[in-house]
N, C-alpha and C positions, 0 to 999 in steps of 0.2 A: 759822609763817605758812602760811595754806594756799594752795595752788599754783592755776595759773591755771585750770585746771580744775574747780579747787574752787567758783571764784569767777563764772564764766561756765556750767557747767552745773547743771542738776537733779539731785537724787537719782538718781531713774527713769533717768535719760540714762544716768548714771555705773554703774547697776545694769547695764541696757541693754550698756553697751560692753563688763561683762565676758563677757557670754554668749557661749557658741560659736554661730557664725553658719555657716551653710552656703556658699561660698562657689567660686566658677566660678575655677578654677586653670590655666593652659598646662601640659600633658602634660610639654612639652620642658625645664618649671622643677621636675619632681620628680625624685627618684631612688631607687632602689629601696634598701631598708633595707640596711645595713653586714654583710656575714654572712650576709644571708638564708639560710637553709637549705632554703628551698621551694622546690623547680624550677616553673618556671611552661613546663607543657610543651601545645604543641596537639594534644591529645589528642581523644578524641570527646566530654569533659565539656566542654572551653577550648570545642569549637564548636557544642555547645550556648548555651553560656553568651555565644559572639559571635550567635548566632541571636538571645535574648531579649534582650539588650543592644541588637541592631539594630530591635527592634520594639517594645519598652519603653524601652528608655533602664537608665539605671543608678539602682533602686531605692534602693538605699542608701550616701551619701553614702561616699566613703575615707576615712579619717583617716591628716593627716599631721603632721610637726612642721618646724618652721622647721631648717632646716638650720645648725647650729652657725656653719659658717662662712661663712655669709650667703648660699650658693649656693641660694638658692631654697628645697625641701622635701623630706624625706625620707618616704616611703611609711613606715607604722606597720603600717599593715590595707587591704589592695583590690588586691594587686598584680597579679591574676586578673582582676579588675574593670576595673584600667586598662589589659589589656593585651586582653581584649577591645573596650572601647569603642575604642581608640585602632585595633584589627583593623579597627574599622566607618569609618573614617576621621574619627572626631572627632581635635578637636586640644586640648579643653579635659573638664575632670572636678569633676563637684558633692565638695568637699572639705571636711573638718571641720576646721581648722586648731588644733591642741592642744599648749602646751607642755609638756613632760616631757623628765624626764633618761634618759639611756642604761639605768637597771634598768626603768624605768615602761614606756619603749617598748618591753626585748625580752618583757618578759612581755607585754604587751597584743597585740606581733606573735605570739607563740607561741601563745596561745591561742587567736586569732581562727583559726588555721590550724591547730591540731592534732587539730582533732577532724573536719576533710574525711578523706573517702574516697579511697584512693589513694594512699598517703602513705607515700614507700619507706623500708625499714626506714634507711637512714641519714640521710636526713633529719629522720626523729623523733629518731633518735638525737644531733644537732646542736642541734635545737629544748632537746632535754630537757637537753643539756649548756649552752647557752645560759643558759633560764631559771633551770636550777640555781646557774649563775655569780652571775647578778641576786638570787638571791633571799638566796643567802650577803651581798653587797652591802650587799642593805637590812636585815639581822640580823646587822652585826656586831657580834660577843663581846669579851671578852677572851680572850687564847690559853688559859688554863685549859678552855675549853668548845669549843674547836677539835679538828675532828679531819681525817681524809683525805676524811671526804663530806660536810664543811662545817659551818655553824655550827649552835650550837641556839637554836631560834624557839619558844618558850610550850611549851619544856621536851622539844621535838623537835628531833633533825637536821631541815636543808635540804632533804635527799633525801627522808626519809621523809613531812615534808609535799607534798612534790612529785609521790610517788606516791598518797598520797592524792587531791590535786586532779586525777591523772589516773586516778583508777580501776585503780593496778595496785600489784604491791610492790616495793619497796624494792631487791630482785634484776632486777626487769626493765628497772625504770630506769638500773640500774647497767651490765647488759648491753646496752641499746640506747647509751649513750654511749661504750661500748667499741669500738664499730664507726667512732665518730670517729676512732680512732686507724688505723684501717688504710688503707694507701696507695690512691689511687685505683682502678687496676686490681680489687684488690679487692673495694674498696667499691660498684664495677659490680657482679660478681659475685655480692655480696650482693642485692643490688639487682635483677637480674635482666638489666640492659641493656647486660650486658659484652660488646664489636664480635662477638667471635668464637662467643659462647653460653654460655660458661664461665657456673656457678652454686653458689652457696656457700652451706649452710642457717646460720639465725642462731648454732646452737649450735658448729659449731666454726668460725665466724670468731668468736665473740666471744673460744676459745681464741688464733686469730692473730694478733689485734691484741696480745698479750703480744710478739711476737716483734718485734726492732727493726727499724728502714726499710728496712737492707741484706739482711735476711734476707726478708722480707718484698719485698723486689722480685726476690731469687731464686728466690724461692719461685714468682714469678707467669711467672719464665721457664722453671722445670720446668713449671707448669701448662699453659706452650703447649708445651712440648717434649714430654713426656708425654700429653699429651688428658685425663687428670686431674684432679680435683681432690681434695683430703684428705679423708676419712672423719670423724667425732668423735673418735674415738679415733686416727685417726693425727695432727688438729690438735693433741690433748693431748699424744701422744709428741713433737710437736715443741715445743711448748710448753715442757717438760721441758726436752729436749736446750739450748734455745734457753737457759734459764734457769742451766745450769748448763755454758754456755760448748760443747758440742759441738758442735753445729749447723751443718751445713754443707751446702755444695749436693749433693756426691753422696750423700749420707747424705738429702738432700728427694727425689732422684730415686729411689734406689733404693725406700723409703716408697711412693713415688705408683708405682712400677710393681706391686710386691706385691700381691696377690689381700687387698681388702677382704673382711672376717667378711658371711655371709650373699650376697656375694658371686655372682652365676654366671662360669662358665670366661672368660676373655676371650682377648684374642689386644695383644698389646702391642708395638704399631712403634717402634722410638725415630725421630722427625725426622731423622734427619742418614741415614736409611736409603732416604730416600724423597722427601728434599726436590728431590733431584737431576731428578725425574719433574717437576715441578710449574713455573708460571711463580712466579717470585721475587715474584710482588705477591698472591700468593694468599693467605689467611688459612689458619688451625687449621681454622677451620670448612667456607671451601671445600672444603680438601683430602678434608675426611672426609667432604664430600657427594658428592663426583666418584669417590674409590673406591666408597662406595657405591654410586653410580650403573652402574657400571663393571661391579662385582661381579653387580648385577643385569642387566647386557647379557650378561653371559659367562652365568649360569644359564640367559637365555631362549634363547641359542645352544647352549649344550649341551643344553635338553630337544628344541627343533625338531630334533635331528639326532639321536638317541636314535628320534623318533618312524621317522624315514625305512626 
């Protein structure tokens, strides 16, 4: 029988309702995607982007999807979009309202965002471990064609089409998901916006994230105890050690004090030498700007008395 719908509207109408409609949504009824891996941070792009936002408005509509458990919507694509308009003091957003399951939304979130500027190495890293997730999802095998980097799609791994769609290989997508596994601290580090300044190149955090969570957060308390950080090659010997059960913290300490290859001369304090001079709330970084500072008072007094 057909439904009442059938029988009180047109074609056209019924064509009509399924269309996506643009439509004027409460700020306070969305919520930002499950996971997001994109920091939505107010940088000098975000206030740019609240500048044109406040004297254009928001060009192009968000897309979001009903929220599973009926709590309003979940941001897919705009969350940059809604967090400047909402700066300008709007409390409503032109929204594309679209139903999709959890693979359809993370890929369409990934990709809307992964090709911005700016975009810190472990967040890509997250995105691309994400969509990899989704994409094994929507190609699953049977376990004959399963392996550790997912399923095969039109005669491909998961992965290897995933670096195709992002223009890289197969190795670098592997190494930027690698960087999900490393403990926060770290993944500052990588990142560049660890409190203290600490900086770790992609190549041997992708070696440290082999190393397990306890090793791995001794590791980041030689980092401040030492001013330190690991070499590529001293990430691989720990990598090593870590892997074949040796691994331990004064064997990370003594590593990080040792004169890195290429290396110039340095001068090596251990913390517990010096902590004694310093207020208890001072950072790694303070400290080594106030001897610095210090160092440079004592040279300008010793050349002014030198002159006399």
């Amino acid at each position: 029988m057909s439904s009442l719908d059938d029988l009180f509207t047109t074609e056209e109408q019924r064509q009509d309702a399924q269309l996506e409609k643009v439509m004027k949504i409460p700020i306070s009824e969305i919520h930002e995607f499950n996971n997001h891996p994109f920091g939505v941070r107010l940088d000098e792009d975000m206030t740019k982007l609240i500048e044109s936002i406040h004297d254009n408005g928001v060009l192009v509509p968000v897309l979001v999807r009903p929220d599973k458990d009926g709590k309003g919507y979940e941001m897919v694509s705009g969350h940059r979009r809604m967090f400047a308009l909402e700066k300008t003091g709007a409390n409503e957003i032109d929204a594309i309202v679209r139903e999709l399951d959890d693979d359809q939304a993370t890929i369409i979130m990934v990709d809307s965002n992964i090709q911005r500027e700016n975009i810190l190495p472990t967040e890509r890293g997250y995105a691309y471990r994400m969509k990899l997730e989704a994409m094994k999802h929507q190609g699953k095998r049977p376990n004959i064609t399963s392996t550790q980097v997912g399923q095969k799609l039109n005669g491909k791994y998961s992965v290897e089409l995933l670096a195709d769609e992002m223009n890289a290989t197969r190795s670098q997508i592997q190494r930027y998901i690698r960087l999900t596994y490393l403990v926060k601290p770290l993944r500052d580090m990588v990142d560049g916006i660890h409190e203290d300044g600490f900086k770790i190149a992609l190549n041997p955090a992708y070696e440290l994230s082999f190393l397990t969570t306890k090793e791995q957060n001794e590791l980041v308390d030689c980092i401040t105890t030492c001013l330190a950080t690991p070499s590529l090659a001293q990430a691989q010997e720990l990598k090593r050690k870590s892997q074949s059960n040796e691994l331990d913290e004064t064997m990370m300490m003594d590593m990080l004090m040792s004169d890195k290859p290429n290396q110039k001369e340095k001068i090596s304090l251990k913390m517990e030498e010096i902590n004694k001079y310093f207020p208890k709330s001072y950072t790694p970084n303070q400290k080594k700007e106030l001897i610095i500072k210090l160092l440079g008072d004592w040279a300008r007094k010793k050349e002014r008395s030198q002159e006399r």
